[in-house]
C-alpha positions in Angstrom: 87.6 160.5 79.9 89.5 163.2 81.5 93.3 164.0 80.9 95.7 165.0 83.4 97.9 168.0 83.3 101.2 165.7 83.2 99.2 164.2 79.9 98.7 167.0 78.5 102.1 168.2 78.8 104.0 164.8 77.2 101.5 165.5 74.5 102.6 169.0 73.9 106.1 168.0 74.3 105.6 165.1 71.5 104.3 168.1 69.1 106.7 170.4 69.5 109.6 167.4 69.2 107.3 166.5 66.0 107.3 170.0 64.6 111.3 169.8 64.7 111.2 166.2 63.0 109.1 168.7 59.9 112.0 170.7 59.8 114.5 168.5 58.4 112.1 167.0 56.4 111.6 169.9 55.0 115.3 170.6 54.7 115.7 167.2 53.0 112.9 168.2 50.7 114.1 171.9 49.8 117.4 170.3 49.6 116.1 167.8 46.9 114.5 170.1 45.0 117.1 172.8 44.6 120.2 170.4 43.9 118.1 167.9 41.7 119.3 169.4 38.4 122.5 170.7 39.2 123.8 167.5 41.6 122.9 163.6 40.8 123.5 162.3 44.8 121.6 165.5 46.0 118.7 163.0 46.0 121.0 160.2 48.2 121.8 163.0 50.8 118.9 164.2 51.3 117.7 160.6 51.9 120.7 160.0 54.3 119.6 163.3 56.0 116.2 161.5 56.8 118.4 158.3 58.3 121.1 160.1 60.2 122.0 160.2 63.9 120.9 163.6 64.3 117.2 163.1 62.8 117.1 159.6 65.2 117.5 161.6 68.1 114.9 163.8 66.8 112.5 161.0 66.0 113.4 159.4 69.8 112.2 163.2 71.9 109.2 162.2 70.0 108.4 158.8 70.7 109.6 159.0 74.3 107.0 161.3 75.8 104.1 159.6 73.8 105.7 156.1 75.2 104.9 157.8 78.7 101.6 159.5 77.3 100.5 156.0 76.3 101.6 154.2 79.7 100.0 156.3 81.7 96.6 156.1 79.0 96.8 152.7 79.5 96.9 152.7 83.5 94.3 155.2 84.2 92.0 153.4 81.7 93.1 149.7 83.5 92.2 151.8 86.5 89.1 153.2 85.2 88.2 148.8 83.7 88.5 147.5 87.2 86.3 150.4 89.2 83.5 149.4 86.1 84.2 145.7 87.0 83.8 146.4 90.9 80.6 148.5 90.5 79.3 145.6 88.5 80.3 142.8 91.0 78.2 145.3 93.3 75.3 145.5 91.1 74.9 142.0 90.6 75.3 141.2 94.1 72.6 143.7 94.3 69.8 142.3 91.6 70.9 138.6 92.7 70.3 139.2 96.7 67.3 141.5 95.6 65.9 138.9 94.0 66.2 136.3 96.5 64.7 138.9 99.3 61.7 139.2 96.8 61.1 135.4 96.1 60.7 134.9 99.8 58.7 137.4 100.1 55.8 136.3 97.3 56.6 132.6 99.6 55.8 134.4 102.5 53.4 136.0 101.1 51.6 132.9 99.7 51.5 131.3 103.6 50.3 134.1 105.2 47.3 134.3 102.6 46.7 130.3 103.0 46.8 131.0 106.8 44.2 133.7 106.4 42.0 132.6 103.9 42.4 128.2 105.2 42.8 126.9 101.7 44.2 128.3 98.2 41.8 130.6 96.2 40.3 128.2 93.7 39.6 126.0 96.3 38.1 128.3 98.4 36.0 129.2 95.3 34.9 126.2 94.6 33.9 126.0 98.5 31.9 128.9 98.0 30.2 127.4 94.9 29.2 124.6 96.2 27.3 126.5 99.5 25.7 129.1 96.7 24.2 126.2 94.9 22.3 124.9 98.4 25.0 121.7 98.8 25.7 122.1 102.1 26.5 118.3 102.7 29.9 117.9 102.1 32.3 119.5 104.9 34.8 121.9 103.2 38.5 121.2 103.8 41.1 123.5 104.5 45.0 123.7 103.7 47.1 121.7 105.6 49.0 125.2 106.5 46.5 126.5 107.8 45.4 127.0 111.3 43.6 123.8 112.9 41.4 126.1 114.9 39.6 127.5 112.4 39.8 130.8 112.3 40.3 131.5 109.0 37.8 132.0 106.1 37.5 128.5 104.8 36.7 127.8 108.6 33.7 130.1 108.9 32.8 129.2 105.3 32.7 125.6 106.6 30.6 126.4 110.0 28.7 128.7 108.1 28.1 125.7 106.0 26.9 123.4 108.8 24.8 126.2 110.5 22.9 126.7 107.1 22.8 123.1 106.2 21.2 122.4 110.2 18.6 125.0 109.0 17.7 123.5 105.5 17.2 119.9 108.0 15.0 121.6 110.1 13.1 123.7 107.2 12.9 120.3 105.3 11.1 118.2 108.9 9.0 121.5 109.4 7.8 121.5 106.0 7.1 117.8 105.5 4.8 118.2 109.2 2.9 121.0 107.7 2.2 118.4 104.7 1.4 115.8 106.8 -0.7 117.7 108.8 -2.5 119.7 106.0 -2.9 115.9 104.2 -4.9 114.9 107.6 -7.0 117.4 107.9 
């Protein structure tokens, strides 16, 4: 927190009208203690000396420039509350709109990679499962979302699928007319 110069000068001003307030105090005090024995109402007058106009108007040049000190504390820090307040507002804005951007992002994201790949991963998993164990019967599905032409990876998955299932057919009628025809002879 930095002060200005007009602070620092009603501060200074405050002191030095303080260090004259000390002065009749002191009076008052020196007075007390050097009439005490010799003068019962030295005592009272050195009281009234602490209540008089004279020490009011010394106790007012006081209070007036730390009145203005404290004014102008209060505004720069009001001042100082409301630029914090702003910069929030903008850093809030901020996190909430970079979150938003992000979300549709990872959504974007998430088409694009059912697009590309025809089907969400575990189902394209299980797809590829299925063809590693030899079933190559049931046709493999893809996504809604995806492309209807195919070119994707569940598509060639699923062609790949029918070319290799076309071959076990024709393995399976080549094999059972080599048994046939090694039974005959």
């Amino acid at each position: 927190m930095c002060s200005s110069d007009l602070e620092m000068n009603l501060a200074e001003s405050a002191f030095s009208a303080s260090q004259a307030i000390a002065t009749l105090e002191v009076a008052a005090m020196d007075r007390v203690a050097e009439d005490q024995s010799a003068d019962p109402d030295a005592r009272e007058r050195a009281l009234a000396m602490l209540h008089d106009q004279r020490y009011q108007q010394a106790k007012a040049r006081v209070m007036e420039p730390l009145k203005h000190l404290y004014e102008l504390l209060e505004s720069r820090t009001r001042e100082e509350v409301s630029r914090a307040k702003d910069w929030a507002m903008v850093l809030r804005v901020s996190s909430v709109t970079f979150g938003v951007v992000l979300f549709l992002l990872v959504v974007d994201t998430f088409r694009h990679s059912i697009r590309m790949l025809g089907a969400p991963l575990d189902v394209l998993q299980g797809a590829i499962d299925r063809i590693g164990r030899g079933d190559f019967s049931t046709p493999l599905r893809s996504d809604p979302a995806a492309p209807g032409d195919g070119n994707h990876l569940m598509g060639w998955l699923d062609r790949t699928r029918e070319a290799l299932g076309k071959a076990q057919s024709a393995r399976e009628i080549d094999e059972a007319a080599l048994r046939s025809d090694w039974k005959s002879t």
